[in-house]
C-alpha positions in Angstrom: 79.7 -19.0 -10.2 78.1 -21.9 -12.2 76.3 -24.4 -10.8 76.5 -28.0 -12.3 74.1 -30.3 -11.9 75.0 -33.8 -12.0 73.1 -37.1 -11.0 74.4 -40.2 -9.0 76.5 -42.6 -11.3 74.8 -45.6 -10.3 71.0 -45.4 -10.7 68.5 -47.9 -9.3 66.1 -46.8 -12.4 66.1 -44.7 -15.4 64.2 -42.1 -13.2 65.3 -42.9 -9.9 68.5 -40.7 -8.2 70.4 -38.5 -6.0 71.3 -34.7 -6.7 75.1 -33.7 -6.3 76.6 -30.9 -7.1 80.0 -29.6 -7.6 81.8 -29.7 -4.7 83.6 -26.5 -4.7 80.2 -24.8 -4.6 79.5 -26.1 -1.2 75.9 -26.6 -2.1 73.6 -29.6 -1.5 70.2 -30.0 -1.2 70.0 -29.3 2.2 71.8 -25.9 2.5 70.3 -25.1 -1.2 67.9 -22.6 0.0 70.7 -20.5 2.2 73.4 -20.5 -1.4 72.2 -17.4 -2.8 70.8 -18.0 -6.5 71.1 -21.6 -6.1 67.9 -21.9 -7.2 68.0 -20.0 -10.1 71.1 -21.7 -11.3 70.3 -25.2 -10.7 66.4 -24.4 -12.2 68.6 -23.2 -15.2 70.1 -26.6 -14.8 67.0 -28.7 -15.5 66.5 -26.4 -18.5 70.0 -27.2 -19.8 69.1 -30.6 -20.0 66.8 -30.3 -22.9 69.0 -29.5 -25.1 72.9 -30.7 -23.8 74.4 -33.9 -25.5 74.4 -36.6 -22.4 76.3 -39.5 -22.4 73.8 -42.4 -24.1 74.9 -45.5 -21.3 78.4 -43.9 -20.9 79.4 -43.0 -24.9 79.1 -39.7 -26.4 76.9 -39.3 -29.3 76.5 -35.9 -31.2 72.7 -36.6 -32.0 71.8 -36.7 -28.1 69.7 -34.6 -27.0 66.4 -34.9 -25.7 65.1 -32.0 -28.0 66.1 -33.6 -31.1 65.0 -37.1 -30.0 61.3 -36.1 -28.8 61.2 -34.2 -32.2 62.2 -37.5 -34.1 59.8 -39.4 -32.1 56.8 -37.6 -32.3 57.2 -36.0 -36.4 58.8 -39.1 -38.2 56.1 -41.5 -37.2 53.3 -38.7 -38.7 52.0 -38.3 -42.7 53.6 -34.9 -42.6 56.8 -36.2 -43.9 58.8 -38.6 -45.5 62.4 -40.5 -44.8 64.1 -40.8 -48.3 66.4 -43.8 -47.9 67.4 -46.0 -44.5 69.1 -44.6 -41.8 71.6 -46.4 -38.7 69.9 -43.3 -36.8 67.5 -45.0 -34.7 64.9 -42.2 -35.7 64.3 -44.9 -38.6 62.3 -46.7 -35.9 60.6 -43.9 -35.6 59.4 -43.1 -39.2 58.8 -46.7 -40.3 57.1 -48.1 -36.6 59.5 -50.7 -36.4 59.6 -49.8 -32.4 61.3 -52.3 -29.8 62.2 -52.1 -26.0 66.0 -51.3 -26.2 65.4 -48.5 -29.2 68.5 -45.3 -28.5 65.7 -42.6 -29.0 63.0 -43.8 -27.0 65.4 -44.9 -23.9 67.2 -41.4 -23.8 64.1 -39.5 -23.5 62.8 -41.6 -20.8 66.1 -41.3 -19.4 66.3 -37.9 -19.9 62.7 -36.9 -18.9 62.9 -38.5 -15.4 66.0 -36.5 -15.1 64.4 -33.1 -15.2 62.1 -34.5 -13.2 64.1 -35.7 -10.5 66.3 -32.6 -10.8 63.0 -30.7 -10.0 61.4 -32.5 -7.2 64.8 -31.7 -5.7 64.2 -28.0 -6.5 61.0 -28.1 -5.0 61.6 -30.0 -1.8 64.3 -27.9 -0.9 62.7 -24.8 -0.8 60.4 -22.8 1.3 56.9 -21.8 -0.7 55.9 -18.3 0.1 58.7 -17.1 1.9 60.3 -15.2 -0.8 58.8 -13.9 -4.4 61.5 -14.6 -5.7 61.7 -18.0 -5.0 58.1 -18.5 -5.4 58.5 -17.6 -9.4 61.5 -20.1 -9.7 59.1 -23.1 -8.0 56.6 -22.3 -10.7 59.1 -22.6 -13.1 60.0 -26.0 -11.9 56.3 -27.2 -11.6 55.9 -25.8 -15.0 59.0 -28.3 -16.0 57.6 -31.0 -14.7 54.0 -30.8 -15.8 56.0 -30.7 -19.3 58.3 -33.5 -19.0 55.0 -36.0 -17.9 53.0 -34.5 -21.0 55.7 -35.7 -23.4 56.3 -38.9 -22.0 52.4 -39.3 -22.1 52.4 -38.2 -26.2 55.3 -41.2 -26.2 54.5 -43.5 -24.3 50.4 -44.1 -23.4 47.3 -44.0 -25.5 46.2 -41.2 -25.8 43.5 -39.9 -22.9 40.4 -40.1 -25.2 41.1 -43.8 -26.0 40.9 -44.8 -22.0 41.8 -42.7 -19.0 42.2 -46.1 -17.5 45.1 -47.6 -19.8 48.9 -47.3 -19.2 49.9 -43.8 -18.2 53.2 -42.5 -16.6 55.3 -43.2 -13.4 54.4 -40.8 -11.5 57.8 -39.6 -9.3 57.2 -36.9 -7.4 58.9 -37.0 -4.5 63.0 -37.7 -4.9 62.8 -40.0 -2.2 60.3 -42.4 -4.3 61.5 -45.8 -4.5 62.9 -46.9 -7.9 60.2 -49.8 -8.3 57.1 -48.2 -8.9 53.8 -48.7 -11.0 52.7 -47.1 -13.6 49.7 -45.2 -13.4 46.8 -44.8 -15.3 46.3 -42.2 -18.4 43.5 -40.4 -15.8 45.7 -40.1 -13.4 48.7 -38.7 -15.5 46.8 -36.8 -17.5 45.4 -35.0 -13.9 49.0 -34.7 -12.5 50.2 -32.4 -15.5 47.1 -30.2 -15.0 47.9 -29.7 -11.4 51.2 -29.3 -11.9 50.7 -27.0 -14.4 47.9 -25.1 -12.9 50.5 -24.6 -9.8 53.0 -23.3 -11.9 50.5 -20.6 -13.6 49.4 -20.0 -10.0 53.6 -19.4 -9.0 54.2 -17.5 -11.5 50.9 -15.2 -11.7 52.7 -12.2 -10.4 56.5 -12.3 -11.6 57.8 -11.1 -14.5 59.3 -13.8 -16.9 63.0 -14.3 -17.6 62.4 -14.7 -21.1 61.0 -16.8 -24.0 63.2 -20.0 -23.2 62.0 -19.8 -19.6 58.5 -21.2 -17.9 55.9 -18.0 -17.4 52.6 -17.8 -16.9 51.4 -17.8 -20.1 53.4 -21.2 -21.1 51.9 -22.8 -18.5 48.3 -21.5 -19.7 49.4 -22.4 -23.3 50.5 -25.9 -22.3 47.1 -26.0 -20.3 44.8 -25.3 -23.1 47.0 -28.3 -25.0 46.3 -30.6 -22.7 42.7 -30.1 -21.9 42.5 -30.2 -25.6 44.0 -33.7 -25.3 41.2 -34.4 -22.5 38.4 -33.1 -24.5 37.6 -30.4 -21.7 36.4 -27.8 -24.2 35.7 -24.8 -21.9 38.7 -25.3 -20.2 40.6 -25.3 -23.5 39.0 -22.2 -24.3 39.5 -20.7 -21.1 43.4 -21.1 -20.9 44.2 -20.1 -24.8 42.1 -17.2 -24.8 44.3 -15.9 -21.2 47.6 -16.1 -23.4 45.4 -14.8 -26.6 44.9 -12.4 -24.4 48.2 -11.4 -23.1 50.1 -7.9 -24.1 53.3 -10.1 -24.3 52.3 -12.1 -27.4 51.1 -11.1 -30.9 51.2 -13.2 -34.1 53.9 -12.7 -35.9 53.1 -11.0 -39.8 53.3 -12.9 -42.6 56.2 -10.7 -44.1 58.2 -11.7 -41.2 57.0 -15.6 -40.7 59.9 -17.5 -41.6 62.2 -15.4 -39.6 60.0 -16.3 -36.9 60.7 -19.9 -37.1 64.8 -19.0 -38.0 65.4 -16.8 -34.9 61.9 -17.6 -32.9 63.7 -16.1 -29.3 62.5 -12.5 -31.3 59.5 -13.4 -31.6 56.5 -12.5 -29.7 54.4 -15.4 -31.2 56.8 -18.0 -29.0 55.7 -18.6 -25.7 58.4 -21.1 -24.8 61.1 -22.5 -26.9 64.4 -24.6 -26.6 67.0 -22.0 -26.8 70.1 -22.5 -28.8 73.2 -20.5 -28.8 75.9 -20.6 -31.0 78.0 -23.0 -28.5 74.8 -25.5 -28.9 74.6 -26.0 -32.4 75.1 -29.5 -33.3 75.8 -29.5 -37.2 75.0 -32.8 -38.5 73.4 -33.8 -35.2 70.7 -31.1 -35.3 67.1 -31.1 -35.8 67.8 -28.9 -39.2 69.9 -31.0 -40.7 67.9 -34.3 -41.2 65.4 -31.6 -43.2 67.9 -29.6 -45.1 71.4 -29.8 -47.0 72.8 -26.1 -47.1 76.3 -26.7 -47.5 76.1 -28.7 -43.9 73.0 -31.1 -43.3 72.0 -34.8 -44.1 68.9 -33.3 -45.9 67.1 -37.3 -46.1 63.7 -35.8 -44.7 61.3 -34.0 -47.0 57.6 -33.0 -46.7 55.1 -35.6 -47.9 53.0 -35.2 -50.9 49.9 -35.1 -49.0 50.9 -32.0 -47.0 53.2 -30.3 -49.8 49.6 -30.6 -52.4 47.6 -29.5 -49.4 49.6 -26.3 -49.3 49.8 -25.8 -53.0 46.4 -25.3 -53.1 47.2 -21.7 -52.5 50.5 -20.8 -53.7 50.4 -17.8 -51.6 50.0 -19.1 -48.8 53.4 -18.1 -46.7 53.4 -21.2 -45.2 54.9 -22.7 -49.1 57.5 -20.7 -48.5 59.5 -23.1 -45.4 59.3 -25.7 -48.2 62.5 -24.9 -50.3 63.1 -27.8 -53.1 66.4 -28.7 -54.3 66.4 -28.6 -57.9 68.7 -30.2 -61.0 70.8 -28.0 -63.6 68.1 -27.1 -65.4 66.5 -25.0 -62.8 63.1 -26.4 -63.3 63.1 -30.2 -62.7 62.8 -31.1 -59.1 65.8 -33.1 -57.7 65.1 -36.7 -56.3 67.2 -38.8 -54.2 65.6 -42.6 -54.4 62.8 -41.7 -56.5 61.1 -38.8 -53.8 61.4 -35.2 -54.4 63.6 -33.4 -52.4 61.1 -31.0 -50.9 63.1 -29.7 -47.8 62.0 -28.0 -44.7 63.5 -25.1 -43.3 61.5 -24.7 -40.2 64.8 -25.4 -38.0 67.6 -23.5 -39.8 69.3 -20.2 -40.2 69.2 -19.0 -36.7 71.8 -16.3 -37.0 72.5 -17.1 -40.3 73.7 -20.8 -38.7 72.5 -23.4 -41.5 72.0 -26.0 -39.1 71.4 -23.6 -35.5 67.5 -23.5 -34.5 65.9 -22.7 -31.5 62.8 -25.4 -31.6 59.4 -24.1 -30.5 57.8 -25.8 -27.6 54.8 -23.2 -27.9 53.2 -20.6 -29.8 50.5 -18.0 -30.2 49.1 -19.3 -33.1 48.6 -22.7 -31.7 46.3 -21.1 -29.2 43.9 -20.4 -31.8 44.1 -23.4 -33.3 43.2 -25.2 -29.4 40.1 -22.6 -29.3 38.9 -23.2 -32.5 39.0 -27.0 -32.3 37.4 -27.0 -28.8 34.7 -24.2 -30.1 33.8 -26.7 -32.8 33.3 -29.8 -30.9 31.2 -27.3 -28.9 29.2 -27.1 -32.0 30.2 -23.3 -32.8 31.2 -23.3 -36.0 31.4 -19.7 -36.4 33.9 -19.3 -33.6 35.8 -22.1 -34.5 36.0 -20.6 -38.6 36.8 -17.4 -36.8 39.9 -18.6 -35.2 41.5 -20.6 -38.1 40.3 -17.5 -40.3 42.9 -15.6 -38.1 45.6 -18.2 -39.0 44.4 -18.4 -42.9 45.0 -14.3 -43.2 48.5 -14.6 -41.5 49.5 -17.3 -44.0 48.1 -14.5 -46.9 44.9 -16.3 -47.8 42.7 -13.8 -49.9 39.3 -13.5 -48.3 37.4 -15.2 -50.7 39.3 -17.9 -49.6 38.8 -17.9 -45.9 36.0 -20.3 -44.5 32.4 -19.5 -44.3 29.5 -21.8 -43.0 28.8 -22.5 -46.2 32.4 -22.7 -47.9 34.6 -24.9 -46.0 37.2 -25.0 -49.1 36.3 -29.0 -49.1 36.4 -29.8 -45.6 33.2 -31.9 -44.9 32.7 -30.5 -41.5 34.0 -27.6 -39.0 36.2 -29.8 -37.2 37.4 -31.2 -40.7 38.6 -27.8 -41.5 40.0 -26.9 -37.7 42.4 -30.0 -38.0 43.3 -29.2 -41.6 44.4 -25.9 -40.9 46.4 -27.7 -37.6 48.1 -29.7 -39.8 49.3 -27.2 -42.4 50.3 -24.1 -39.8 51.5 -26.7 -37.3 53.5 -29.1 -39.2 56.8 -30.8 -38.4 56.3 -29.6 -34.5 55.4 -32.8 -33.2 51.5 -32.3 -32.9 50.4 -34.2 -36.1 50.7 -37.8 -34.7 48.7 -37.3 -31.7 46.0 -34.9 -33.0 45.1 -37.9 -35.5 44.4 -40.6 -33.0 43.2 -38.7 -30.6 40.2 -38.1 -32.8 40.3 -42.1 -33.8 41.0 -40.7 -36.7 43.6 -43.0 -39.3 46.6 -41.8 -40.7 46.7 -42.3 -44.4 51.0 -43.4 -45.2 50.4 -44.6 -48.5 52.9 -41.9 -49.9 56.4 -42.7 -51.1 58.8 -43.2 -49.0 60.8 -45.8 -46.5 57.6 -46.4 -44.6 55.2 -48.5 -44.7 52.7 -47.9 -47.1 49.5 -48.8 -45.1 46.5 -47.1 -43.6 47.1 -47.2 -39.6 44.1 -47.5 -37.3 43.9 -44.7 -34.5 43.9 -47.7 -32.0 47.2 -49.3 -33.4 50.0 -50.8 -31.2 52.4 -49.4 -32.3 51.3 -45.8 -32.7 52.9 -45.4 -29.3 56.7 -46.8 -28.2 57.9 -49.5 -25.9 58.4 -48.7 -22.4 62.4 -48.9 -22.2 64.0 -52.2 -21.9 66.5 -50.4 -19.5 63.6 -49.3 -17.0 62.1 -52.8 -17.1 64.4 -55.0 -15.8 65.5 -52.2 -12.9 61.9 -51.6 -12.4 59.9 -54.9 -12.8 56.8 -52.9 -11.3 56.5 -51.4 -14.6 54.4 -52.9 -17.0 55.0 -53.0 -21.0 53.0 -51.3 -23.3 51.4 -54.4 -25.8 
């Protein structure tokens, strides 16, 4: 027996509606708890919902999914990488900033993330905590889902925590019977809602066993925990949470000789603590994440790495981490192939799952960012050696040679600890969606001066625009909900 989720057709808001189920199944959300595995299957069902292609206002689109969207979103709009040519995919928005409040990308995953978590106050209303183990595991799966959904619509959608706990944060849903018209509240607020959440979930889940990498556990809700006090600037508690899933027997850094396989199959991996599973059935083709980054016989191949990050990483050409970067050259074998006057430099990070050109199975988190959370909060601490000792663990994976790993008094041209700490982010975490956001958090600015479709300009960490319109769609349902400037 399958259980299908499916939400009411007629929806008072983007995030606002009713569970239903198939009615063969017999199951609602009253008599849930007495279906047996009902809860498994429809938890399994707001997991599905990351990656299944939903209608986008009823028409089918092969490039929606929320996993492919929130990737676009976050990566395009960062100095990590460059759009070649324009695009009638709206994740040209994305990459050149030119945002608006009816944009495809940015209304599905709103759309999308209220889903899950409607789908999962449902879950949790319907069933009994502590009256079975069993049960108790799945609820913590679903808090877990939850703290995640609010966590990406706050990396969308408000300034960033450091900038103002009391700006624009999230609408905070967390009962299914909240009315449609609601306010949104503030960063603080939002930002303490994902910690509870996800603290719950950790707390669910502290004696079960996990289902498996593509499933919540207890050490992806201490991951995403350490990632969000990072976001907060709550250093201990950063600390605290990524050395608890440093610290697990589950998870080990993956070698260097076996890196890019780890990004190519990443379910086999113990360095993934949660990732968007894709089987053979999902894979989208053209409409993957792989195939704006890639042309292997299948694949659009218009994205390439920008020449800020590709010269950072050439500065050591053994460094592993060159080796996702695979250029396309002419017949000559030597010259560099362009398309529009930009090399084409293209990243394999989401490809080859299986030996599927365009099949991946996206990482939501891993090991290694762990250390890279520890190190950064150690340095801000103002302990440098503990922060150089974490990215020095990163630096040997890559196959750095020692005389090339950071001392106190060889930063390899960083200017300061927490120079180096975010260098090192950028390079091991690149195209994951983390670049954007660990810039202006900082107030750093983001330096876009390098060829390509985008603006060539110098953007302030209190910009506009470096965060999207709240959708037009919730808006006019929801006139409670106020629009980002």
């Amino acid at each position: 027996m399958k259980l299908k989720l499916y939400l009411a057709a007629a929806l008072l808001t983007l995030g606002a509606c009713d569970l239903q189920v198939d009615p063969f199944n017999g199951v609602t959300k009253d008599n849930l708890p007495t279906v047996p595995n009902a809860l498994k299957y429809a938890t399994d069902g707001a997991y599905s919902l990351m990656k299944d292609q939903l209608l986008y206002k009823g028409v089918p689109d092969y490039r929606s999914t929320y996993a492919r969207n929130l990737h676009m979103m976050l990566e395009y709009s960062s100095d990590n990488v460059t759009l070649s040519g324009t695009t009638e995919d709206p994740l040209f928005q994305a990459a050149t900033r030119q945002h608006y409040p009816a944009m495809e990308n940015s209304t599905y995953v709103w759309y999308v993330a209220y889903k899950i978590i409607n789908s999962v106050n449902q879950n949790i209303e319907s069933v009994e905590e502590g009256a079975d183990p069993a049960n108790d595991y799945l609820l913590g799966e679903n808090y877990f889902l939850r703290g995640m959904a609010y966590m990406d619509l706050l990396r969308l959608f408000s300034k960033p925590y450091t900038q103002g706990t009391g700006n624009l944060g999230a609408i905070l849903r967390l009962k299914s019977t909240d009315p449609g018209k609601m306010p949104r509240a503030t960063v603080g607020e939002s930002y303490d809602q994902v910690v509870a959440d996800l603290e719950k979930a950790a707390a669910l889940m502290e004696n079960g066993e996990r289902r498996g990498v593509e499933y919540a556990s207890k050490e992806a809700a201490w991951a995403l925990l350490s990632r969000i006090y990072l976001y907060m600037d709550q250093h201990d508690k950063v600390i605290e949470y990524a050395s608890k899933a440093i610290a697990s027997p589950l998870l080990t850094l993956t070698p260097k000789e076996n890196y890019l396989d780890m990004f190519w199959n990443t379910p086999k991996h113990s360095e993934s603590i949660f990732v968007i599973k894709h089987t053979l059935q999902d894979d989208l083709g053209d409409g993957s994440i792989g195939s704006m980054y890639l042309t292997d016989v299948k694949g659009w191949g218009e994205v390439y790495v920008s020449d800020p990050l590709r010269l950072l990483l050439e500065q050591h050409p053994e460094d592993v981490r060159n080796t996702l970067i695979k250029p396309q050259y002419e017949e000559d074998g030597v010259t560099v192939a362009q398309r529009n006057g930009i090399p084409k430099y293209f990243i394999t990070k989401f490809s080859y799952q299986d030996g599927i050109v365009t099949l991946s199975s996206p990482h939501v988190v891993r090991l290694a960012e762990m250390y890279l959370n520890r190190a950064e909060a150690y340095a801000k601490k103002g302990q440098d050696q503990l922060a150089l000792d974490d990215i020095n663990v990163i630096r040997k994976r890559a196959g750095i040679a020692d005389d090339d790993l950071y001392t106190l008094g060889d930063l390899q041209g960083a200017a300061t600890v927490l120079e180096a700490v975010l260098q090192e982010r950028r390079m091991e975490l690149a195209y994951e969606g983390h670049r954007t956001i660990d810039v202006f958090r900082n107030k750093l600015p983001m330096d876009r001066t390098f060829p390509g479709v985008q603006p060539h300009e110098v953007v302030n960490w209190d910009a506009a625009r470096n965060i999207y319109y709240i959708p037009q769609d919730e808006r006019l349902a929801n006139e409670l909900a106020d629009q980002n400037d």
